[in-house]
N, C-alpha and C positions, 0 to 999 in steps of 0.2 A: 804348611798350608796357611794362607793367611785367614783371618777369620773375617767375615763381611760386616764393615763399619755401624757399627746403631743408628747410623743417622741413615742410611741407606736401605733398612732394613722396613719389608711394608706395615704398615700399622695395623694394630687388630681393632678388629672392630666392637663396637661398643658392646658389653653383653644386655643382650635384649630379651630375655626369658625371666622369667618366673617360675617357680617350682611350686604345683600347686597339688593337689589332693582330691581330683572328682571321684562323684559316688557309681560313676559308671564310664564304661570306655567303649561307648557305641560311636563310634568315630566318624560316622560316611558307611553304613554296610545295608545291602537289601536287605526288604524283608519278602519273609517267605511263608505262604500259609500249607503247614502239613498235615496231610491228610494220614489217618492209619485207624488200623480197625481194633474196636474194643471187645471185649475178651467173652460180650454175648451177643457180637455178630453184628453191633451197630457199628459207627463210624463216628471220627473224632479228628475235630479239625482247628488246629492252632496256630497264632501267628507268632515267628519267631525273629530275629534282626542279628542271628550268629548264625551263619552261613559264608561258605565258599569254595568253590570248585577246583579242582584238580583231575584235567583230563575228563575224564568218564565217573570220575568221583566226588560227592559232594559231600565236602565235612560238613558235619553241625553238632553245636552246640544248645541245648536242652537242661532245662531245667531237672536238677536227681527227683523230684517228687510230684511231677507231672505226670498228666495221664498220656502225655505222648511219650515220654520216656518208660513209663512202664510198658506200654505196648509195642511198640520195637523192640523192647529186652524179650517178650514172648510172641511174637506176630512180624516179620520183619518187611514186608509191601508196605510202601508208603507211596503216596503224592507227592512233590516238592513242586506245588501252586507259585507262582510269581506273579502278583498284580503290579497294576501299573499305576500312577501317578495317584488317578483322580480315584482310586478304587480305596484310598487311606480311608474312609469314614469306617465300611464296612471294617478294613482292619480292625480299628479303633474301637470295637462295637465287641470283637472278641476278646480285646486285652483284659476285660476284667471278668472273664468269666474263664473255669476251669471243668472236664469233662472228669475230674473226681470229687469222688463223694465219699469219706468226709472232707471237706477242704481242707490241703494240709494246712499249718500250721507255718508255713512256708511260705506264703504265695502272700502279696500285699492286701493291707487292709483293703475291704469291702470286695475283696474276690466272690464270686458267687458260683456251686454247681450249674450247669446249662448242659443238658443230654444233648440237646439237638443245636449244635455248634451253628450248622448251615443255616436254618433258620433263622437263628438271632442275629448272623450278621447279613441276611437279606441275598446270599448266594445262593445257585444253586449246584446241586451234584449230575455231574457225569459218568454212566459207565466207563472204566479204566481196561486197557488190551490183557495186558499184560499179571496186574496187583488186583486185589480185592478191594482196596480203599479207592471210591473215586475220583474224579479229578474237578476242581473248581470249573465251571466254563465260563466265568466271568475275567477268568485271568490267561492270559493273553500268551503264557507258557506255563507247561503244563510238561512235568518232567516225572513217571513213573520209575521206582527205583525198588532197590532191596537194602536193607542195612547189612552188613556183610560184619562190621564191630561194634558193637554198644560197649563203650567201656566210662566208669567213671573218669574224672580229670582230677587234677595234682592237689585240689582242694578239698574236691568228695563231696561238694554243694549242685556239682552240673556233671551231665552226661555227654561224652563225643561220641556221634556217632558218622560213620565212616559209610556212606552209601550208594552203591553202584550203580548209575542210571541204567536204563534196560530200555527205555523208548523217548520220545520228544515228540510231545504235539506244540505246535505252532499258528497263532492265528496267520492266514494267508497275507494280513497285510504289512508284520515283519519280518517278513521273507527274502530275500533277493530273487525273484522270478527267477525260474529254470535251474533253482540250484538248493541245497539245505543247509542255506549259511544264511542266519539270521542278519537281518540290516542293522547296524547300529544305528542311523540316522533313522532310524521308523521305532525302534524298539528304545522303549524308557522306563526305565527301573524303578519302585517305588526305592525310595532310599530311607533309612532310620538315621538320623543325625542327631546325636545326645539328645534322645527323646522326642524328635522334632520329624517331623513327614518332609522329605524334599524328592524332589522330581531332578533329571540332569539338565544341567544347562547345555549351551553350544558346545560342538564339536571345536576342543583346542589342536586336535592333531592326530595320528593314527600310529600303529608299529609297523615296523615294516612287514611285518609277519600276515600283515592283514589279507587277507580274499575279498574284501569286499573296502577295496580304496574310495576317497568320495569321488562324487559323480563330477567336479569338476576338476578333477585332475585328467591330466593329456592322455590320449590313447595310449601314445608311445611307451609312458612310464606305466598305465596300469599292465600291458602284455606283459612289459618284462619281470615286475615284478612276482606275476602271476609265473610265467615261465620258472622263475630262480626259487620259489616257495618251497 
């Protein structure tokens, strides 16, 4: 076999990376505010940016010495709140305050105890169908669940825990009329992006897997696709 001449061979391209060292790897991921009940019956509610779903399953990641992490370890209902864009201040309003007392030792300089979570960030609560913890009604989904695993992770600094939705409320206007599949074009995620609040921009494109193709694509192609799903 001959071997192919160097000079015919395509070029590599330039190397364009950098090997760097960030103090965190919050990449692009929602944030999520969870609801769960404390251990004398009040409630407790914190925002988190380690979250993602699987199926009927939403993993999260949790702080080991949080008061939501201890309360899943023995209470296992929770909320899984999703606000949307413009709703970042209240987030923002919770991040420095924590539902234990004593504050660990853990948690960043100027953390503060705050019993009444909902208060301080201007939200209010909702009875839940299903859980004891209830649901934000300012946030536009609204996902009742059970922690089914609380286990530490490979570091022993944070908590996974593995949670089985159980119900979904939905505000009526990202819905797709006549059906319970969320719009993507109506529904916009608050996003955590290395410490930074961003909202999605434009639709680049869809899977094919989608129920809900955009509204300007041809009859023809949304039936079949719908049919072949």
């Amino acid at each position: 076999m001959n071997a192919t001449p160097p000079s015919t061979l395509p070029a590599q391209p330039a190397a364009t990376h950098r090997a760097i060292e960030p103090s965190i790897l919050y990449f692009g991921t929602p944030v999520v505010l969870l609801s769960t009940e404390n251990e004398d019956g009040s409630f407790n509610l914190a925002p988190i940016s380690s979250a993602w779903a699987l199926g009927q399953t939403v993993v999260l990641g949790l702080g080991a010495d949080g008061q939501t992490a201890y309360n899943l370890g023995h209470r296992p209902g929770l909320v899984i709140n999703l606000p949307a864009p413009g709703q970042w201040p209240a987030v923002e309003r919770l991040a420095g305050l924590t539902g234990r007392s004593p504050v660990p030792p853990t948690k960043a300089e100027g953390c503060r105890f705050e019993p009444d979570k909902f208060g301080a960030a201007g939200l209010h609560s909702e009875p839940s169908h299903l859980v004891r913890p209830p649901r934000v009604t300012e946030c536009p989904l609204q996902l009742e669940a059970c922690a089914e695993r609380v286990q530490p992770d490979v570091s022993g600094g944070f908590v996974i825990v593995e949670a089985v939705v159980r119900k979904v409320h939905a505000d009526p206007r990202i819905v797709v009329p006549g059906t319970d599949h969320i719009d993507p074009a109506a529904w916009n995620p608050l996003i955590y992006n290395f410490r930074h609040y961003f909202g999605l921009g434009p639709e680049l494109g869809h899977s094919y897997r989608t129920r809900t193709p955009r509204r300007s694509e041809p009859a023809a192609a949304r039936g079949g696709r719908r049919a072949g799903s």
